[in-house]
N, C-alpha and C positions, 0 to 999 in steps of 0.2 A: 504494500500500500504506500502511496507516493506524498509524502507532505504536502502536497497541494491537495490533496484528497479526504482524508482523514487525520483528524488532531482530536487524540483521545488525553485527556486528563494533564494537558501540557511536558507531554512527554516530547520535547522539541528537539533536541540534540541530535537524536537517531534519527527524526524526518526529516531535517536538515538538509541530511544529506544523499538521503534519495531524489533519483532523479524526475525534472519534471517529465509532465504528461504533456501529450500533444492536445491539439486546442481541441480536437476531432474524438480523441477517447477520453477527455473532461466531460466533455457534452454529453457522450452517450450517458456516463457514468450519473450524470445527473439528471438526464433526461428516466434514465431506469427506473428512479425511486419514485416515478408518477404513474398511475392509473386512470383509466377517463372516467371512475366512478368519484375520485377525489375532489373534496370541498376544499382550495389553500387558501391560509389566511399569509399573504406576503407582508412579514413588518420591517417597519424602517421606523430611524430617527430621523424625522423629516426636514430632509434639505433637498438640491437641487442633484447632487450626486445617486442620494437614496431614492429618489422620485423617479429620475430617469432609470436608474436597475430596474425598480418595479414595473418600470412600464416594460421594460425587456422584456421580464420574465413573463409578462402577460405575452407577450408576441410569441416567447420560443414554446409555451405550452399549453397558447389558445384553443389548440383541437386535442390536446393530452388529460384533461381534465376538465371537470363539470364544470368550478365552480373558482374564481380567483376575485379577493378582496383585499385591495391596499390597504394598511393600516397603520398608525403610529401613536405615543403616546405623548408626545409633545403637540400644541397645539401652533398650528401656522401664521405666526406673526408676523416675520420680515417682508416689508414690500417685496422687495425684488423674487422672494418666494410663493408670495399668492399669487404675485403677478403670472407667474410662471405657470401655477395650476390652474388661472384664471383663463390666459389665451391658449393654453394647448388644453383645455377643459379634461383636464384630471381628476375622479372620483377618489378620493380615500376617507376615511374612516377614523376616529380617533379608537385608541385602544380600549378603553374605556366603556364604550360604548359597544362591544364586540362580546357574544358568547362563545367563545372557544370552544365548547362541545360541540360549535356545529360544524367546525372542521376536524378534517382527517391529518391535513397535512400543514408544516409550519416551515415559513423559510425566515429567515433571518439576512439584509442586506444592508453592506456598506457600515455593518456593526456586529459586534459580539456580544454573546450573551451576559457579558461581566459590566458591559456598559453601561447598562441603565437598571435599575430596581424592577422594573417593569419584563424586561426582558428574562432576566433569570429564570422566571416562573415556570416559563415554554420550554417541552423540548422537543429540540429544532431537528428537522429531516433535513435541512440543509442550511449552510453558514457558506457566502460569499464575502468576504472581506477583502482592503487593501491598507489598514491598521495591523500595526504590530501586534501580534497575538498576546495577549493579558487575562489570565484569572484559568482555571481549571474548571473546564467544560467539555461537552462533547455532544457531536452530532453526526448522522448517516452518512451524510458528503459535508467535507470541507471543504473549502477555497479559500487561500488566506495568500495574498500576495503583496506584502510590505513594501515591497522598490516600486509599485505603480504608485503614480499621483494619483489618479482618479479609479473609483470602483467601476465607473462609467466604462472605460476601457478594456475592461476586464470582462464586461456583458457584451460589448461588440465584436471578440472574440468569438463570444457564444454563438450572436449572431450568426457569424461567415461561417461560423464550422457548421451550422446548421443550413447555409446557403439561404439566408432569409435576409432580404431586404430592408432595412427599417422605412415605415413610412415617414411620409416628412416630418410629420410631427413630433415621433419618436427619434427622427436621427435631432433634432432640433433639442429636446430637450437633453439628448446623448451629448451631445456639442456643449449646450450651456454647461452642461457639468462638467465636462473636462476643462474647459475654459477657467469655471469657478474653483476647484480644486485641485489646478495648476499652477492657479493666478494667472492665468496667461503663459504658463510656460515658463516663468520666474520663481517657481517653487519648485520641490523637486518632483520630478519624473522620470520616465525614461523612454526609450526608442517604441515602445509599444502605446505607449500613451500618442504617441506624435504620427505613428501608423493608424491610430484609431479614431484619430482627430482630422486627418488628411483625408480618409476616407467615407465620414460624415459633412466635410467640406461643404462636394456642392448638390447632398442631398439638404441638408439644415435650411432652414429661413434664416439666415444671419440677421436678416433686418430683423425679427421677429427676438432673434437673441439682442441684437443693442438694445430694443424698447423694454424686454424685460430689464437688465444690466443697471438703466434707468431707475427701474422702481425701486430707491433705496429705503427713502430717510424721511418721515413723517414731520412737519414743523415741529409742533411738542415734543421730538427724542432730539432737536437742538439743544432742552435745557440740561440732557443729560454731558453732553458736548462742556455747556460751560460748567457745569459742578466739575466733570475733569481735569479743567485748566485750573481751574482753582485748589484742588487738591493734590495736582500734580508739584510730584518731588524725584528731583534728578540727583543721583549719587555714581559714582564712579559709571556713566553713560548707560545708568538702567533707570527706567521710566517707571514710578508706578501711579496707580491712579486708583484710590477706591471711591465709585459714583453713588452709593450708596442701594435707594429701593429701584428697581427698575421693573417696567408693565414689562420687557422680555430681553431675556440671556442676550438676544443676535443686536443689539443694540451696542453690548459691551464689544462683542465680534468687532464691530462697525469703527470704534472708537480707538479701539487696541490696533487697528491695521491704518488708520490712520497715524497713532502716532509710529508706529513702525517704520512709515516714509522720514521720520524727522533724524538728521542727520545734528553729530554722530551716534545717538541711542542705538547699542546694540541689544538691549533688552527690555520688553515691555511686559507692565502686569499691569492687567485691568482686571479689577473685580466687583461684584455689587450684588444684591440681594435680592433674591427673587423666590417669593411666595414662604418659605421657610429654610429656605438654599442657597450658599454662600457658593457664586460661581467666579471663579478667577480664571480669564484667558492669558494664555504665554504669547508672546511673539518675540523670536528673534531671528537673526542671518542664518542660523544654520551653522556657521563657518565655527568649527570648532565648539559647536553648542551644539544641545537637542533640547528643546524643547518640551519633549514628549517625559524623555525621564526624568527631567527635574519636576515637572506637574507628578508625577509617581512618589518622585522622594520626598515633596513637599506634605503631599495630600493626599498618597493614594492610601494610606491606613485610616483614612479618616473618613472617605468614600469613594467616588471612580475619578479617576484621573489618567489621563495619559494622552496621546498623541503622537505626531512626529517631529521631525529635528526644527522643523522650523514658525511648526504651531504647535499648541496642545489646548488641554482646558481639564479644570477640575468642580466637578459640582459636590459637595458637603454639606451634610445636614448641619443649621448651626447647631444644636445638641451634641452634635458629636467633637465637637470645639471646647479646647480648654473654656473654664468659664470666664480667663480674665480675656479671650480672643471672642467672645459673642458679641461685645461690644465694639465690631470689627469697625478699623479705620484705614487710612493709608500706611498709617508706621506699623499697623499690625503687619498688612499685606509685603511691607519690605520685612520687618523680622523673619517671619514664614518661611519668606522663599529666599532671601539674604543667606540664610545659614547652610544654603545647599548649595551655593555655587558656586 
């Protein structure tokens, strides 16, 4: 069994170093674990990477099964992400809202089962990933490929080996994803992300991707903007910023990747408060940093954290916060992660 196949109980060393599979005996392998009497509930952590896989996998097992429903347990706040399920009219589902007895089958994309509270619950007949593998789990087929930038590219794959065309709509939101969780090419990827984005080209609406790109930032999430400035403290060219309560987490996304352009910060930490959950995003170059492990060694004993070299993020119950950190500020947010770099 091929580490891209199967990841039983993080036993990674020995998968490691099996070889891969071809993109053509992935497929089948995943294509085998469906029946056309199957009800799948496909879940994501809803963004534009997760949105487009699902719509994939609707494509590659529209005649293989009765019954497929997107679903997530975050709820869709960010412009630029309604916007995206608004023109390419995408149905999904809040988790919440879903009986799970009335499916057979569970996939898990663009995240793992350690990622979210929600997620652990399920267990999954398949896991596609392109996050470093995190937490002791296991499912029927694995796909876990860390050197892609986008999970997008990893379903386009699926695609060809299956000789299936995406329509426009689908290669459109395939494109905006690899776009968004490239950055354009400016974060890391590699040669398979750039074959799989060349070749969504000039099936995409590009014009359809700028006007989404567009829908960022709500007047009202400017005020989160100046509480930033205001609380922003620069110490040896690390940036932090705590904004306090926010209507939603992808706001702090929005803020952290802005100051990440400010020259020369090489490291950013935004954090802020949402519903009962202390979320801190990372951003830095990558160059001799990660990102991902230091959200781990910061916070991952306190809840989920992790990422890659050049983002990450941690969400934290405050409860599980020392008690004199509940009272969370800026200079908490540099002690925290201060002490790990």
């Amino acid at each position: 069994m091929s580490y891209l196949s199967i990841v039983r109980s993080g036993d990674l060393k020995k998968q490691k170093k099996q070889p891969k599979k071809a993109a053509r005996d992935r497929l089948h392998e995943f294509l085998d674990i469906f029946a056309k009497e199957d009800e799948l509930l496909i879940i994501i952590l809803a963004d534009p990477d997760s949105i487009a896989c699902a719509l994939a996998v609707k494509q590659l097992l529209r005649y293989r099964v009765k019954r497929m429903v997107i679903s997530h347990p975050n709820k869709i706040r960010r412009l630029s992400n309604i916007a995206m399920v608004d023109h390419l009219k995408i149905k999904t589902t809040r988790l919440k809202d879903i009986k799970k007895d009335d499916f057979s089958k569970f996939i898990l994309l663009d995240s793992q089962p350690s990622h979210h509270p929600e997620f652990s619950e399920i267990a999954y007949d398949a896991v596609i990933d392109h996050h470093p593998i995190s937490g002791k789990w296991q499912a029927s087929y694995v796909d876990i490929r860390p050197d892609y930038g986008s999970n997008a590219s990893m379903l386009v794959e699926y695609l060809r080996a299956a000789e299936m065309k995406p329509s426009v709509a689908l290669a459109t939101a395939l494109f905006y994803a690899i776009k968004v969780d490239t950055r354009n090419f400016e974060k890391k990827a590699n040669l398979a992300d750039a074959i799989s984005f060349r070749y969504l080209f000039n099936i995409a609406n590009r014009n359809l991707v700028r006007k989404i790109e567009l829908s960022e930032l709500r007047l009202s999430e400017l005020n989160y903007f100046k509480t930033a400035f205001e609380e922003m403290k620069v110490n040896n060219n690390r940036l932090y910023a705590h904004v306090g309560r926010v209507f939603s987490p992808d706001v702090l996304v929005i803020i952290a990747d802005f100051f990440n352009r400010v020259h020369p910060v090489s490291w950013v930490f935004i954090s802020g408060i949402h519903g009962e959950r202390l979320v801190v995003i990372f951003r830095c170059d990558g160059y001799r940093k990660n990102a991902g492990v230091l959200a781990n060694k910061a916070f991952g004993k306190l809840g989920s954290a992790g990422g890659h070299r050049e983002a990450a993020r941690a969400e934290v119950s405050l409860k599980n916060l020392d008690k004199q950190d509940q009272e969370f500020t800026t200079l908490t947010l540099r002690r925290l992660t201060r002490k790990h770099l």
